[in-house]
Structure formats: C-alpha cells, structure tokens
C-alpha positions in Angstrom: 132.0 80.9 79.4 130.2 77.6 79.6 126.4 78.0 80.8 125.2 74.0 82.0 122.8 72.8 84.1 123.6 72.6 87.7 124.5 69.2 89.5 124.0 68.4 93.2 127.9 69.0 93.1 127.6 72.8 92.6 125.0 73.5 95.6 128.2 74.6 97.6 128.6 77.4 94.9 125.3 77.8 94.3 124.7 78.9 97.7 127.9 80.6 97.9 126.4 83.2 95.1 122.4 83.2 96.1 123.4 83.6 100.1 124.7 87.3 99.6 122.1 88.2 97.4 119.6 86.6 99.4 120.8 88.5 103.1 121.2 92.0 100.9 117.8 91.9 100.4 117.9 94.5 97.5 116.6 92.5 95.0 114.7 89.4 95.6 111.7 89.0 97.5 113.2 86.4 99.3 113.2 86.4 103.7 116.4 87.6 104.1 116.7 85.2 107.1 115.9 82.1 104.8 118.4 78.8 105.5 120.5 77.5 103.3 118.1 74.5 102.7 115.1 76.4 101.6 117.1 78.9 100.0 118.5 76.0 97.5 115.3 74.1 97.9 113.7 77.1 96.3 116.4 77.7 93.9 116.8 74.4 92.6 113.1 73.0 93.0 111.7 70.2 90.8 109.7 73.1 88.8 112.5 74.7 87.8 116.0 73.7 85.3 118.3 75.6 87.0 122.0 76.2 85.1 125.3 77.8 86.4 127.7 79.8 84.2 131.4 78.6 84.6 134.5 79.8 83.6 137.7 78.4 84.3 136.4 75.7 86.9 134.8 78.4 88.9 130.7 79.0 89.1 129.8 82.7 88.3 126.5 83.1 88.0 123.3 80.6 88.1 119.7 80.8 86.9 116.6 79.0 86.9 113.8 78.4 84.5 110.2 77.8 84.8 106.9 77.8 83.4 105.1 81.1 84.6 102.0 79.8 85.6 100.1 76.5 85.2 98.2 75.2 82.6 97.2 77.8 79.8 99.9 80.3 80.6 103.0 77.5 80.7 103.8 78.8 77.2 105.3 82.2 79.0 108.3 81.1 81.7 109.9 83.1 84.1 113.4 82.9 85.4 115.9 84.2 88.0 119.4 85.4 87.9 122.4 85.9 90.1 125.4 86.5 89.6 128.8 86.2 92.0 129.7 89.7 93.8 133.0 89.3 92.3 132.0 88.7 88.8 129.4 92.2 88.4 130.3 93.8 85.4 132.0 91.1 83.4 128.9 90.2 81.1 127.9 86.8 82.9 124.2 88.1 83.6 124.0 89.2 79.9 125.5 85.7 78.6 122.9 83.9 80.9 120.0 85.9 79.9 121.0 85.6 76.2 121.7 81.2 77.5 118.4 82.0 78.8 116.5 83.3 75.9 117.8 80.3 73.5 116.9 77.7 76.2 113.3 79.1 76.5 112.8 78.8 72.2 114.5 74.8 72.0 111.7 74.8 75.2 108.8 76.0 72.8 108.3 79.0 75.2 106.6 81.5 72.9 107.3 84.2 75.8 109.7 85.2 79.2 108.4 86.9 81.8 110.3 88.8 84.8 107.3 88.7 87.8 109.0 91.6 89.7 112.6 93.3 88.9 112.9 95.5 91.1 113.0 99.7 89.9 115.8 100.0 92.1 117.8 97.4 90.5 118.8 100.0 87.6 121.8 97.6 86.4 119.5 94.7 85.5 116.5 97.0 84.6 119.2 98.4 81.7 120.3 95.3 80.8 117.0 93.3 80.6 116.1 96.2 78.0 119.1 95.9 76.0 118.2 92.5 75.7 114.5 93.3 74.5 112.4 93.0 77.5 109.9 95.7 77.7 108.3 97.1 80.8 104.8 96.2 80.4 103.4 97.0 84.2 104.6 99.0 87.1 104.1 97.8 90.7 104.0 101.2 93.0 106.0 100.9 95.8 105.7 97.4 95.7 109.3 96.6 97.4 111.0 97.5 101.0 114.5 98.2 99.7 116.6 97.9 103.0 118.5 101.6 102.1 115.8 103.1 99.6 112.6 102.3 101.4 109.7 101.6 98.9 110.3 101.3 95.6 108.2 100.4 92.6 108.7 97.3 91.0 108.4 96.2 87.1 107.1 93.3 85.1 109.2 93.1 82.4 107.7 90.5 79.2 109.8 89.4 75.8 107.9 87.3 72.9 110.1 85.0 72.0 
C-alpha cells in the first residue's frame, strides 16, 4: 500500500470516501448536509497535509495532519481518518495511523492528539489503542449518534 500526499487529481476520490462518512453522521462532527466544496475545503485546507492510501491505482483511505492548536501547543497535531466502505477491515486505517505516527516524528511533533473519537466508534477506539493512544479524557454524552442517541466521546493523546 502506498500512503502519499493527496493531489488536486484525487479530490474525486477523496470525496468519494469522506461523502459517506460525512452523510452517516456516526463519526465526525461534521453537518451531515455539508457540500462537497466545504466538505473538501475542510478536508484538504491550507492547515492541514492531507495523504491518501493507494493500492493498485485505487484511493482507499485519506487523512490529514495538523498542528493541534496554535502557537505553544503546535508541538501536539491532530489528524483525521477515513477509510473507503469497501476497504473496512483490510488494515488501511492501521497502515495510515502507523504512515501517520512516522510523518508526525520527521515533523518534530513530540505528541498526536485525537480531539473527539467517538465512544461509539468501538472499531477505531480498539485500534487507536493497539496503536498506543491512551484515553486521557472522557466527553459525557458529548455526541448525537443518529441510531445510538448520546454518546460519550474520548480524547485520545500518544507522546511521540
């Protein structure tokens, strides 16, 4: 699988993976109504590097990386992960995260930060463990989950 940055040639694909996600509304705080520009405005803004993971020609999975907050917290960054529908289970969010994780050291990130994951969201919640984040807050009831109602939501933290 190659992870590289996104090109204005993979917006197509790009939307074609965040759009789903986006009108599921299970696990991104995102309006669920949001257009395709702001959704990929958002997604590939100019304070994020955002990459897609590839295999065979065909886009998988994207992500994006940023600082987490301005000035004296821009050591910690904070990123967001999709992956295609079709793709769950193959290992692409686990070999962006890992993609992820390296990118944020050669950055001279000392930390990664996940804002919001939501509790609901058990697949990523195991995974982001088994990849060393810890849970270091809880959010109660924090998130309308369209079948689930409110949930909690965590903010999961890795040193680096």
């Amino acid at each position: 699988m190659l992870i590289r940055p996104a090109s204005a040639e993979d917006r197509a694909e790009i939307w074609s993976i965040v759009e789903p996600v986006i009108r599921a509304g299970e696990t991104y705080t995102l309006d669920r109504e949001m257009s395709e520009d702001d959704a990929l405005a958002y997604w590939l803004g100019a304070d994020k590097e955002t990459f897609v993971a590839e295999e065979n020609g065909a886009i998988l999975g994207t992500y994006y990386m940023r600082p987490n907050q301005a000035g004296a917290g821009r050591h910690v960054c904070n990123c967001g992960f999709m992956t295609r529908g079709s793709a769950a289970g193959r290992g692409v969010a686990r070999r962006m995260c890992e993609h992820s994780l390296e990118h944020a050291r050669s950055r001279g990130y000392r930390a990664m930060q996940f804002n919001f994951v939501v509790s609901a969201n058990e697949r990523a919640v195991r995974l982001w463990r088994s990849l060393g984040f810890q849970i270091v807050g809880r959010l109660p009831l924090a998130f309308h989950h369209p079948t689930h109602g409110y949930v909690d939501a965590f903010v999961m933290y890795q040193q680096l």
